[in-house]
Structure formats: structure tokens, C-alpha cells
N, C-alpha and C positions, 0 to 999 in steps of 0.2 A: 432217406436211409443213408446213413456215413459207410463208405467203402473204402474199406483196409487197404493201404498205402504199399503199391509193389516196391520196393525200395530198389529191388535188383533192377526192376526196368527201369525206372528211371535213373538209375546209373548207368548204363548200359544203353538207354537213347543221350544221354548227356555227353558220354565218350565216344560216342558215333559221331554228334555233333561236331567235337572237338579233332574228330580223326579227318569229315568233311570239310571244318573250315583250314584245316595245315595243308590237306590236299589243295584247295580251289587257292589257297596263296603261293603255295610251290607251283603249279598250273600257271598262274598269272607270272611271277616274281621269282622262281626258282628259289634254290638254296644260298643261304649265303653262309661262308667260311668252308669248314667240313662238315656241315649238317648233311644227313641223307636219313633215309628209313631203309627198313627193315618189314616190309607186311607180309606176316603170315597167315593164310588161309583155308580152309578146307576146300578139298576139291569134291567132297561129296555133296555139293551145293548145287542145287538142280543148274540156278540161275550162274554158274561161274562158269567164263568161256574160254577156256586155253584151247590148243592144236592136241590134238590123239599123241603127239610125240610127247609133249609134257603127260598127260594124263599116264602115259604109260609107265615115262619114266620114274614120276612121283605119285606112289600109291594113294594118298590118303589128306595130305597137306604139300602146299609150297609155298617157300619163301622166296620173295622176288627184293631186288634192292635197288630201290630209287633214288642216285645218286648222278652219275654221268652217263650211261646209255640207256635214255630212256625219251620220248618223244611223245606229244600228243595225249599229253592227260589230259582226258575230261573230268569232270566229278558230276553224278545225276544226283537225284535226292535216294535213291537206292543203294550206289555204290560208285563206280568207276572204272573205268576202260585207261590202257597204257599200251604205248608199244614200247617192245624193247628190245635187247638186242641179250638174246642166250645161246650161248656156245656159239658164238660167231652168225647166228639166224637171227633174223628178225620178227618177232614174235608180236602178235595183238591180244592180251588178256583181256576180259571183264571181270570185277570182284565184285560182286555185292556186299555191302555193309554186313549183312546177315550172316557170313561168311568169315569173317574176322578172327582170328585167333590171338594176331601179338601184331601188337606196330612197337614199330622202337627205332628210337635213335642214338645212339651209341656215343655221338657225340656230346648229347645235351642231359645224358643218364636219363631217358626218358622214354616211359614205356608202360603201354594199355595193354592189359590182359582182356580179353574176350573167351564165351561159349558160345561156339557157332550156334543161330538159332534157325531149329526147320519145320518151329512151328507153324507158321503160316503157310506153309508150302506142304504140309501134308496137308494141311486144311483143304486146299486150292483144289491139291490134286483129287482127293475123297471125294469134291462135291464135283468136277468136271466126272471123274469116272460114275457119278450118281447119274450127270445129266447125259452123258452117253447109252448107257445104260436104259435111260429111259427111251429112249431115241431108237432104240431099236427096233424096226419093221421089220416083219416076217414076213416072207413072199410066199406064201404058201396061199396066200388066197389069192393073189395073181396068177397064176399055174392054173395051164389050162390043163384041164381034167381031160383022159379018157376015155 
């Protein structure tokens, strides 16, 4: 049986890809000239790790800029971890890819639009709260009677 062609996801894991491989060569090689990004991301993403002071400060999305204070990029096949340096503190974020809303670089007129996706992540959570759920013992049959 022929199955109808998502065209959004696969545009959408193609631009992941492309947002993964600029990450793991700035990681490696930095920027050269005036290149830096621009990623903005949701913070309503289970898996995205800022400090309670970001969370606080920015409701809903934040944009972070990787450009000169910024240390220790990793890139996973999920997303990626940065430290940086905000309002004079030193910050450790995680983004997951999932989480994406705009990368851009200003320098090179270049720039991915994303919808955050939290599909799989309600999925997860649905079937853990299923299997907890089921996991529940009742102690009422251990109670000793009087």
C-alpha cells in the first residue's frame, strides 16, 4: 500500500538537519567573520533546560545569541546544550531540536522558520501516566483487620 508523502516533516527533519550540521561546525571551528545566530525557542518544551530565573523572566519563547559569550556547545541528535553568559551570569541551557522556532543569521540573510512540535511528548507522557496508572496497589489488603 503507497503512503501519502508528509512533505511538512520532511522539510522540517531536513532543516533540523541543516540547523545540526551549522551547530556541530561552529562547535568544532566557530564562526568566521561576523556570522553568529540567532535561536529562538519555546520554553514550553518539556525537554528544554534553562535556570527558574530565565523561565521566569521569559514567558513563553527565548532568544539566545551565539556569537562571543558562549562556551561548550554540544550538539546530541535531539538538540543541544550551551553555556552562556546572560546579564553578566553564567547560564547552562538545553534546546531540543523539537523546540525550534527561528534560527537566523543576520549576517548571511539566513533564516529557518520552525513549529515547535510536542507531539511525541504528549505521546510519552499519555502512555507513562497509562503505565503508572496501572501500577497502582492498593494496601487495603495488607491492613490488618480488627
Amino acid at each position: 500500500m503507497n503512503q501519502k508523502l508528509n512533505y511538512e516533516n520532511l522539510l522540517r527533519d531536513a532543516s533540523i538537519s541543516v540547523v545540526k550540521k551549522i551547530l556541530e561546525q561552529v562547535a568544532k571551528t566557530g564562526f568566521n567573520n561576523e556570522q553568529h545566530l540567532y535561536i529562538t525557542f519555546s520554553l514550553k518544551h518539556p525537554d528544554v533546560k534553562v535556570s527558574n530565573v530565565l523561565k521566569e523572566e521569559f514567558d513563553d519563547e527565548l532568544t539566545i545569541v551565539l556569537q562571543y559569550e558562549f562556551w561548550d556547545l554540544y550538539v546530541d541528535d535531539y538538540g543541544f546544550s550551551v553555556n552562556l553568559a546572560f546579564d553578566s551570569a553564567d547560564e547552562h541551557i538545553y534546546v531540543p531540536f523539537a523546540s525550534l522556532i527561528t534560527v537566523n543569521d543576520p549576517s548571511e540573510d539566513f533564516t529557518l522558520n520552525f513549529i515547535p512540535n510536542f507531539a511525541d511528548i504528549k505521546l510519552e507522557k499519555v502512555e507513562s501516566e497509562e503505565v503508572k496508572q496501572n501500577k497502582i496497589i492498593s494496601l487495603d489488603a495488607f491492613r490488618h483487620k480488627n
